[in-house]
C-alpha positions as CSV (number, residue, x, y, z in Angstrom):
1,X,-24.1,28.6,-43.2
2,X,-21.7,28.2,-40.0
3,X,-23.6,28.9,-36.8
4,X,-22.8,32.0,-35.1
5,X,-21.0,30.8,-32.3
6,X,-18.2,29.4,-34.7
7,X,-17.6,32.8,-35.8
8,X,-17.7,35.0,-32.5
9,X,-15.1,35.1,-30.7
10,X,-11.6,35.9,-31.5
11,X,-10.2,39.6,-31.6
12,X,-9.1,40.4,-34.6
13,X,-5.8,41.4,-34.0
14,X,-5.2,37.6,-32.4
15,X,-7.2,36.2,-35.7
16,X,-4.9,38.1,-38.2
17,X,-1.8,36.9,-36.1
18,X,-3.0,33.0,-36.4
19,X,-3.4,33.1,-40.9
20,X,-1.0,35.8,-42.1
21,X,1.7,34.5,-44.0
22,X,5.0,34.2,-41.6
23,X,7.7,33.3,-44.7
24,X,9.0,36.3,-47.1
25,X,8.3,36.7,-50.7
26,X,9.1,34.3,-53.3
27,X,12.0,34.8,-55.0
28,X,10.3,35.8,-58.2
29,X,7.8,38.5,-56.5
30,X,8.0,42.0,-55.6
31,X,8.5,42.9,-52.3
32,X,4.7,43.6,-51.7
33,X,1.4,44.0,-53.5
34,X,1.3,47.1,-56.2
35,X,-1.4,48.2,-58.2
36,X,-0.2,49.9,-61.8
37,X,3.1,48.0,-62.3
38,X,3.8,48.0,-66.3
39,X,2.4,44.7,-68.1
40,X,5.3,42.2,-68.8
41,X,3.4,39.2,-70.6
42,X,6.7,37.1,-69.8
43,X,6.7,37.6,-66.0
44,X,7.2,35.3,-63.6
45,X,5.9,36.9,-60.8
46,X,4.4,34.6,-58.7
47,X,2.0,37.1,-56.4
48,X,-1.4,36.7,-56.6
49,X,-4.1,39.5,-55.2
50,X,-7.4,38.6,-54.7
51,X,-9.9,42.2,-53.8
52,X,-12.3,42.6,-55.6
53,X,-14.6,41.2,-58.7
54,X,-12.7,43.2,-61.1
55,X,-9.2,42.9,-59.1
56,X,-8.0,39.7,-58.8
57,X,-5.2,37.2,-60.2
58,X,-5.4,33.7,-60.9
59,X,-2.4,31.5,-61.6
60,X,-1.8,29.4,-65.0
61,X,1.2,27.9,-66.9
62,X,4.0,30.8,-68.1
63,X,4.0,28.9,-71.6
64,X,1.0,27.2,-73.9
65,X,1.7,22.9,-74.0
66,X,2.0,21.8,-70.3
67,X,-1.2,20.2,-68.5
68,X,-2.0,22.1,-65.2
69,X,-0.9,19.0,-63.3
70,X,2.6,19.2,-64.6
71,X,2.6,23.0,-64.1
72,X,1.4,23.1,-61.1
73,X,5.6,23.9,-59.5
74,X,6.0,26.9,-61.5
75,X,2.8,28.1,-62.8
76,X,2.7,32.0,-62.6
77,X,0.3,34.9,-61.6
78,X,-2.3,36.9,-64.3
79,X,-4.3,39.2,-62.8
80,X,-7.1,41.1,-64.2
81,X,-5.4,44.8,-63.7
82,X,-1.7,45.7,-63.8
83,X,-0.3,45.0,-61.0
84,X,2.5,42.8,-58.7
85,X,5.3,42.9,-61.7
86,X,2.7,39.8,-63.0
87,X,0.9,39.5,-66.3
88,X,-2.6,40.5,-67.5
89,X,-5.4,38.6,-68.2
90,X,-6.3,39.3,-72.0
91,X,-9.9,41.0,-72.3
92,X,-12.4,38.1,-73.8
93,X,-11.1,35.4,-71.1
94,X,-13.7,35.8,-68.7
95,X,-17.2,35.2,-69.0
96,X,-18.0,35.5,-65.8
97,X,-17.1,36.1,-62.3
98,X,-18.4,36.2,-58.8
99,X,-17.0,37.9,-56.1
100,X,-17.4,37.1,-52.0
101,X,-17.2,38.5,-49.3
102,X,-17.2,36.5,-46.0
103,X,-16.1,36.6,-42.0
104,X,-13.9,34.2,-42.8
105,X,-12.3,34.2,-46.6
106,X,-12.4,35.7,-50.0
107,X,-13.6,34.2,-52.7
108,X,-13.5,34.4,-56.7
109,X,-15.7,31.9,-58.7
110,X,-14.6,32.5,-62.7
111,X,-15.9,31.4,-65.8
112,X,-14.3,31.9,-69.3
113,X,-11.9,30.7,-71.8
114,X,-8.5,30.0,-70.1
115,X,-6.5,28.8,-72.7
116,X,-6.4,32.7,-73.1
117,X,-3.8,32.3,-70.0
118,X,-2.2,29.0,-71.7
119,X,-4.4,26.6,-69.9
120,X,-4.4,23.5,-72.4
121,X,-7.8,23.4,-74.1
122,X,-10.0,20.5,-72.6
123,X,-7.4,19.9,-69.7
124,X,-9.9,19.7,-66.2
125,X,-6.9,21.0,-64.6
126,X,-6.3,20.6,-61.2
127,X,-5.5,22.5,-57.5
128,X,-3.2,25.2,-56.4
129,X,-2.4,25.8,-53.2
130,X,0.5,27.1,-50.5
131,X,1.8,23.6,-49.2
132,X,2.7,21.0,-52.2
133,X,4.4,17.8,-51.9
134,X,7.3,19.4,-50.7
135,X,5.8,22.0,-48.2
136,X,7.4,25.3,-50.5
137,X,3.8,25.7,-52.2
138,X,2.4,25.0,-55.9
139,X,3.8,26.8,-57.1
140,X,7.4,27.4,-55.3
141,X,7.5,31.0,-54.4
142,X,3.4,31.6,-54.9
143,X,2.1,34.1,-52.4
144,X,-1.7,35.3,-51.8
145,X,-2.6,38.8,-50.5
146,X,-5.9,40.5,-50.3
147,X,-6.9,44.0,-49.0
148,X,-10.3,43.4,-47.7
149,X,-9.1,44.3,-44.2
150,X,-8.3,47.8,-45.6
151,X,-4.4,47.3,-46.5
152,X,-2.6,44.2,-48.7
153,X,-1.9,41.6,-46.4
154,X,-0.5,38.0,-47.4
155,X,-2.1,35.2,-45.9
156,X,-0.8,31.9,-44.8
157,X,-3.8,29.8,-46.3
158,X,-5.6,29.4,-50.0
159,X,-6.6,27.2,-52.5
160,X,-6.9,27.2,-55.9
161,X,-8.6,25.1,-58.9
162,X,-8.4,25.9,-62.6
163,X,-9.2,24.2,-65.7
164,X,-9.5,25.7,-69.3
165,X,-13.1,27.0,-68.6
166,X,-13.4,27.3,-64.9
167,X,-11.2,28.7,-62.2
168,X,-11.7,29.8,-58.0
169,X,-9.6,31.0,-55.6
170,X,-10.4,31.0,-51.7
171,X,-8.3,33.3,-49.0
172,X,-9.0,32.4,-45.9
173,X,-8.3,35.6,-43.8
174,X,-9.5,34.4,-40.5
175,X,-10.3,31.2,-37.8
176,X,-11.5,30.3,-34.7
177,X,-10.6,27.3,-32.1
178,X,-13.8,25.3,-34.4
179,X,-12.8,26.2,-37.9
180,X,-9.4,26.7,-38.6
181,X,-8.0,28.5,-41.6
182,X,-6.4,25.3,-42.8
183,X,-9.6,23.4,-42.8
184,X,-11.5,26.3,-44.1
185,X,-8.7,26.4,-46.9
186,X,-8.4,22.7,-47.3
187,X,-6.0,21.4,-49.8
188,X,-6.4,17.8,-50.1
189,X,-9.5,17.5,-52.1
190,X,-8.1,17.8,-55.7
191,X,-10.4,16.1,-57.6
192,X,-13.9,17.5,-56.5
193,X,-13.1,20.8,-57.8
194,X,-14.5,24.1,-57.9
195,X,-18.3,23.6,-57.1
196,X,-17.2,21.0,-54.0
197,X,-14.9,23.1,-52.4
198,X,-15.8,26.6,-53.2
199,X,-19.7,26.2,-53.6
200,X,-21.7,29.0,-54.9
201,X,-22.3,31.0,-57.7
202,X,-21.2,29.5,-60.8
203,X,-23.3,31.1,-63.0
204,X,-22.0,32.1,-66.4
205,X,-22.4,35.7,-68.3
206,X,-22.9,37.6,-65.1
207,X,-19.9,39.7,-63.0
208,X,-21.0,40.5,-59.6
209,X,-19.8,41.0,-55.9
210,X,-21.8,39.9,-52.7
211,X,-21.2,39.7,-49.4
212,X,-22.0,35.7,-48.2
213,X,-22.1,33.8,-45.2
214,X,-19.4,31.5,-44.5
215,X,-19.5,28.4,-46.0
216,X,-18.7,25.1,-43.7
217,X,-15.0,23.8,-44.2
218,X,-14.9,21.5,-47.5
219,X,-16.0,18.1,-47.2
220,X,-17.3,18.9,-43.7
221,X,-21.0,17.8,-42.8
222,X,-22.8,18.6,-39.3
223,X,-24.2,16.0,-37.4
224,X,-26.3,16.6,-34.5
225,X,-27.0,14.0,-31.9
226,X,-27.9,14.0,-28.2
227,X,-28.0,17.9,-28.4
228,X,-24.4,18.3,-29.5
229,X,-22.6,18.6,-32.6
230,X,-20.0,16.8,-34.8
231,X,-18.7,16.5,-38.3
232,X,-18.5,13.9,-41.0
233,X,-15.5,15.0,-42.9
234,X,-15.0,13.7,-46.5
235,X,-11.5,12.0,-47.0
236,X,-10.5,11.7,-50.7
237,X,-9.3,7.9,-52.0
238,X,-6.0,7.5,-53.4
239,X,-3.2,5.2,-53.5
240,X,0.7,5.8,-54.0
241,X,4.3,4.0,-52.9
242,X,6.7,5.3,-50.6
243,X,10.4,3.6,-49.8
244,X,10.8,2.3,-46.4
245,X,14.3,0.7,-45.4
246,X,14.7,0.2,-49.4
247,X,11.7,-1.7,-50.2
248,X,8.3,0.2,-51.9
249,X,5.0,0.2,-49.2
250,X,2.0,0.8,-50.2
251,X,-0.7,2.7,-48.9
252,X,-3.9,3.8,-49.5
253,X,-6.5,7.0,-47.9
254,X,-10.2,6.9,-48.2
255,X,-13.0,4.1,-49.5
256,X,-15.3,3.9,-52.2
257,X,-18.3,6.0,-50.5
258,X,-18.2,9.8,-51.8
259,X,-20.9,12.4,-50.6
260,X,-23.4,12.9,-53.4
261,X,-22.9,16.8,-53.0
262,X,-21.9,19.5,-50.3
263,X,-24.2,19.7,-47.2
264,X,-25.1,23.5,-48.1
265,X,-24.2,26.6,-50.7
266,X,-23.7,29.5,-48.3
267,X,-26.4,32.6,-49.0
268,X,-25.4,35.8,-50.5
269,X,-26.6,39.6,-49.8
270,X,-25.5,42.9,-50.7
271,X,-24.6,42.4,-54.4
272,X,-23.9,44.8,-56.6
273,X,-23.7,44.2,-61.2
274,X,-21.2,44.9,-63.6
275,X,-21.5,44.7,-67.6
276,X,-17.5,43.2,-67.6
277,X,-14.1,43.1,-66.8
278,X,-11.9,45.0,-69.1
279,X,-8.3,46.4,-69.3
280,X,-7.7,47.1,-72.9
281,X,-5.5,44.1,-73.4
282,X,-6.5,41.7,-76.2
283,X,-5.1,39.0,-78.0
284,X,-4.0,38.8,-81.5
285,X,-4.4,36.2,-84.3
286,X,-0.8,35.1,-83.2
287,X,-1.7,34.9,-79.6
288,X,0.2,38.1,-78.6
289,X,-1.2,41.0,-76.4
290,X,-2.4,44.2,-78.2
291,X,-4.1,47.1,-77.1
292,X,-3.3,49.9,-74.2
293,X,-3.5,49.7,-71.0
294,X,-7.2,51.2,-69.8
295,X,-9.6,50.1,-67.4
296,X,-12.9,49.8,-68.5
297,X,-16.5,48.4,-67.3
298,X,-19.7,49.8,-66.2
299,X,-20.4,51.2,-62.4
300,X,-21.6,48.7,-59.9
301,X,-25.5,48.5,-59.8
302,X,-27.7,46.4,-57.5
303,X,-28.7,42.9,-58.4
304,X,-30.3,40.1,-56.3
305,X,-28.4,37.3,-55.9
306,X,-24.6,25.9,-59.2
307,X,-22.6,22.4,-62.1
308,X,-18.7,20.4,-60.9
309,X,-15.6,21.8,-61.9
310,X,-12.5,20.1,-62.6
311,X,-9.1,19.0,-60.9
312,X,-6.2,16.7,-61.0
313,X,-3.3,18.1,-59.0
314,X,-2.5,16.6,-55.6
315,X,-0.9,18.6,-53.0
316,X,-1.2,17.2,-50.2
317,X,1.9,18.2,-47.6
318,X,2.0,14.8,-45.9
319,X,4.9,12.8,-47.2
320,X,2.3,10.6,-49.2
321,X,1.6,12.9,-52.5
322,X,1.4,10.5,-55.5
323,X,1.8,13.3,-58.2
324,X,-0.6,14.8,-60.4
325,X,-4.2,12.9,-61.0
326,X,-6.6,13.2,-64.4
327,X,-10.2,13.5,-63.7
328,X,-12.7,15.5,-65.9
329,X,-14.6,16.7,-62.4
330,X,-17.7,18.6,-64.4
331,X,-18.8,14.8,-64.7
332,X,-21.4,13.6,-61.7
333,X,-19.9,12.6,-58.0
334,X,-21.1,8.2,-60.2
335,X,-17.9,9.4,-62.7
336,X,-15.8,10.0,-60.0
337,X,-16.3,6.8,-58.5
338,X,-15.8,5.1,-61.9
339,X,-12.3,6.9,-61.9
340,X,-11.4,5.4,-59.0
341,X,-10.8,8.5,-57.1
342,X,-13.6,8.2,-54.6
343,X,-13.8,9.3,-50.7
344,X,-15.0,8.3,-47.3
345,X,-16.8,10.2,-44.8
346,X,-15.3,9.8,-41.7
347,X,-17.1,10.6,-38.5
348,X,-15.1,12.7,-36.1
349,X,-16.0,14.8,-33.2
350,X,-15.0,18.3,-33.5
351,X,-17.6,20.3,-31.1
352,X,-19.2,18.8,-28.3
């Protein structure tokens, strides 16, 4: 949990101003987010909505056959209810979902069977996010909006891991001078996946919505000393090649010393149960989508009320992304380091 003063004091009409999206929509999106447009299982739609535990989108390859890694430019949106001209998620892919509520962001945690959305059985997937190696997103066009403010608004920072049996989302909807959208929304740990940069409820065969305190900015860990306050912050090791003056340099981020978890998994409060998620879309034996279009699920009731994902994908917007890395990420923080793709924390002060 972030200390309150972190989260004071910034009017909200300043806040919104500093992490709503600037840019227009993609090219392949409708002009804003719309609930009850008709399902097109070929869309390419690439606007994602992320409200509520049985509204939300998530996005995966538009064909069956292509790792997430190699999707990652021109993967497209599902979302669990008509809507934004994108595709439905068929009813039997999700297992389980989590839904929270925070000061800061909104989150989705997911578990199911997402080769249901042509996520390639046993790939560990990888990360999603609005910057990419080439700064127009992964994918190209994708755009994020959530109504938790009362109206859709698109916002300028999110992240993004699937893999064929896990998936999260993060929106980050506001900041402050200490925690910054783009650091609550960080984008350049790819292979620590969901439970790393998302933590919280993983828990498979429940469907529930909470509100939660904030979590602290991935990879971020408080250190107190001499009565004030600064961060480790967890850099990711990798290596790649760029061309300077025609000859190949090399250069390498991060060590060999990765955190053996995340400092804290925020609380939660407020929840509220539901049996499912359903929309009366199914697939058949062939893998096409049957069924009518109707809502379905029980009413909300109260409920009280953590494993690693996986991820592969780097997108890091700095002129040094190396491409898309493999790394099955439900293995321990040890397998990571046996991958090579291992991290430093790095001392910085960031509050006096």
């Amino acid at each position: 949990m972030l200390p309150l003063i972190g989260l004071v004091p910034l009017l909200a009409a300043s806040v919104r101003a500093q992490v709503t999206a600037t840019g227009t929509q993609g090219p392949t999106n409708p002009p804003q987010a719309t609930m009850g447009t008709p399902v097109n299982q070929t869309s390419m739609s690439r606007l994602a909505s992320v409200n509520s535990v049985d509204d939300w989108c998530l996005f995966a390859p538009p064909e069956p056959g292509v790792d997430i890694g190699s999707a990652e430019a021109f993967v497209v949106a599902w979302c669990t209810q008509p809507r934004n001209n994108a595709r439905v998620i068929p009813d039997g892919t999700l297992t389980g979902v989590h839904f929270v509520k925070t000061d800061a962001y909104v989150q989705v945690m997911a578990l199911g069977d997402f080769t249901k959305v042509n996520v390639m059985d046993g790939d560990f997937g990888g990360e999603l996010d609005p910057h990419g190696p080439t700064g127009e997103g992964n994918p190209v066009g994708g755009n994020v909006t959530t109504d938790v403010s009362g109206s859709d608004v698109a916002y300028q920072e999110w992240m993004s891991f699937i893999s064929y049996e896990m998936f999260c989302i993060r929106v980050c909807t506001s900041e402050n001078s200490t925690y910054p959208a783009a650091e609550m929304c960080e984008h350049k740990l790819d292979v620590m996946g969901c439970r790393f940069v998302m933590p919280g409820d993983y828990t498979d065969g429940v469907f529930d919505s909470c509100d939660g305190d904030v979590a602290y900015p991935p990879g971020w860990y408080p250190v107190e000393a001499g009565g004030s306050t600064s961060y480790s912050v967890f850099e990711q090791y990798y290596t790649g090649q760029y061309t300077q003056d025609g000859s190949l340099v090399g250069y390498t981020v991060g060590t060999t010393v990765t955190p053996s978890s995340v400092y804290s998994t925020p609380a939660t409060s407020q929840c509220t149960t539901t049996s499912s998620i359903a929309n009366g879309l199914q697939l058949n034996a062939e893998g096409s989508v049957t069924g009518s279009n109707t809502n379905s699920g029980s009413s909300p009731t109260g409920s009280n009320d953590a494993e690693g994902d996986s991820s592969n994908n780097n997108d890091n917007n700095d002129n040094t992304d190396n491409g898309a890395r493999s790394v099955v990420a439900t293995t321990p923080v040890a397998a990571l380091c046996a991958t090579g793709f291992v991290a430093i924390i790095s001392a910085i002060a960031i509050l006096a």
